[in-house]
C-alpha positions as CSV (number, residue, x, y, z in Angstrom):
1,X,-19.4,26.7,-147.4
2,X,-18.8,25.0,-143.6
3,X,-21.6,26.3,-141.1
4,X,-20.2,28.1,-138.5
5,X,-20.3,26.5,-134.9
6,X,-21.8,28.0,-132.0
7,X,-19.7,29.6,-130.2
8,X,-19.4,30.8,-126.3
9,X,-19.4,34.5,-125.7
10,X,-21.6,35.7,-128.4
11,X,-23.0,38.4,-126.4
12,X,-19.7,39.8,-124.8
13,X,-18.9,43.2,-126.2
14,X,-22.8,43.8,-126.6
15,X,-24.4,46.0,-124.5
16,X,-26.8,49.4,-124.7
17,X,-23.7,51.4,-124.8
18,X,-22.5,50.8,-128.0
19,X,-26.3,50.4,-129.6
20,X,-26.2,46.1,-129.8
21,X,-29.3,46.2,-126.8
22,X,-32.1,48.4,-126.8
23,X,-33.0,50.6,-123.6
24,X,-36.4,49.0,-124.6
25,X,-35.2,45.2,-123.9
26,X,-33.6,42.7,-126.8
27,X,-31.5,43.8,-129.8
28,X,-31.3,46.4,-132.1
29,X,-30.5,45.5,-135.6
30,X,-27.0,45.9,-135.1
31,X,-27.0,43.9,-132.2
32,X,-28.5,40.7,-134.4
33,X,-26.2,41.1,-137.3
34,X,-23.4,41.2,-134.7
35,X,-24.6,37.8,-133.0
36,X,-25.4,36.2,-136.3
37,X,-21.5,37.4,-137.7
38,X,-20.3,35.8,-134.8
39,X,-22.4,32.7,-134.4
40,X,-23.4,31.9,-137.7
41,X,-27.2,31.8,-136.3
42,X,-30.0,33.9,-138.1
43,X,-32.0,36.1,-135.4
44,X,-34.8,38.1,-136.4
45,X,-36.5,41.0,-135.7
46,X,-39.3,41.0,-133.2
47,X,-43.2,39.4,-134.6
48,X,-45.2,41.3,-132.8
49,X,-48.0,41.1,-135.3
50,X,-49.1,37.9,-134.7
51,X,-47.8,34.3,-136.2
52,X,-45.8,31.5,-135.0
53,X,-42.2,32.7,-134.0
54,X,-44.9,35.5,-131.7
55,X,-46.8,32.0,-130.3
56,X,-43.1,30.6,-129.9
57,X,-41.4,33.8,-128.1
58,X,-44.6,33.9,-126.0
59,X,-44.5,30.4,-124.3
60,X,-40.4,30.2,-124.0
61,X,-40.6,33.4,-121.9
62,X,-43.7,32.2,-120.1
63,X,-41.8,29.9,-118.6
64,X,-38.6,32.1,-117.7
65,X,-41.1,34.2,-115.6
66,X,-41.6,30.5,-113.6
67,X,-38.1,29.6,-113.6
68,X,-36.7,33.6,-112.6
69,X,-39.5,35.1,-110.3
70,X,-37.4,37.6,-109.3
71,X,-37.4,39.1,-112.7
72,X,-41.2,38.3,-113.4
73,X,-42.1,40.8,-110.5
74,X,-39.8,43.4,-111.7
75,X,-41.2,45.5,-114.1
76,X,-38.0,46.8,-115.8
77,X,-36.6,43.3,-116.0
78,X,-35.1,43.2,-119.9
79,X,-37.6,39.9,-119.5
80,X,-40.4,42.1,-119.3
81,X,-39.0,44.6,-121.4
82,X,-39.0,42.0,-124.1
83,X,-42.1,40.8,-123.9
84,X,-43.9,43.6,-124.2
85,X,-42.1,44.5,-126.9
86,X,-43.5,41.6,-128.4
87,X,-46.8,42.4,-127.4
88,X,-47.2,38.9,-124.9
């Protein structure tokens, strides 16, 4: 079985319209079996119990508050959305 190859555009067609984003920030289950249809790539569901893909999620965001202040300081950003669904 060939692997799929990432491809550009995953996301188009997803939005919080047709249920793929949450209201709450990230994806809904339907939204990750869409990308992983289309990509081939195998997201999961938010850890926000603790554990390693948490501690991951934690420190990649981290530093997209740096890199987009602009979203850091707003607190209905879909970046701050997402981490606190995550519990960072």
């Amino acid at each position: 079985m060939a692997k799929r190859s990432k491809k550009k555009g995953a996301m188009k067609g997803c939005n919080i319209g047709n249920k793929c984003k949450s209201k709450a920030g990230g994806l809904t289950a339907k939204g990750r079996r869409m990308i992983n249809a289309k990509t081939g790539s195998k997201l999961k569901a938010p850890q926000p119990g603790g554990g390693s893909r948490k501690k991951s999620y934690c420190a990649r965001s981290a530093g997209q508050m740096k890199k987009f202040p602009k979203a850091a300081k707003d607190p209905n950003s879909r970046l701050r959305k997402a981490r606190r669904r995550w519990k960072c």
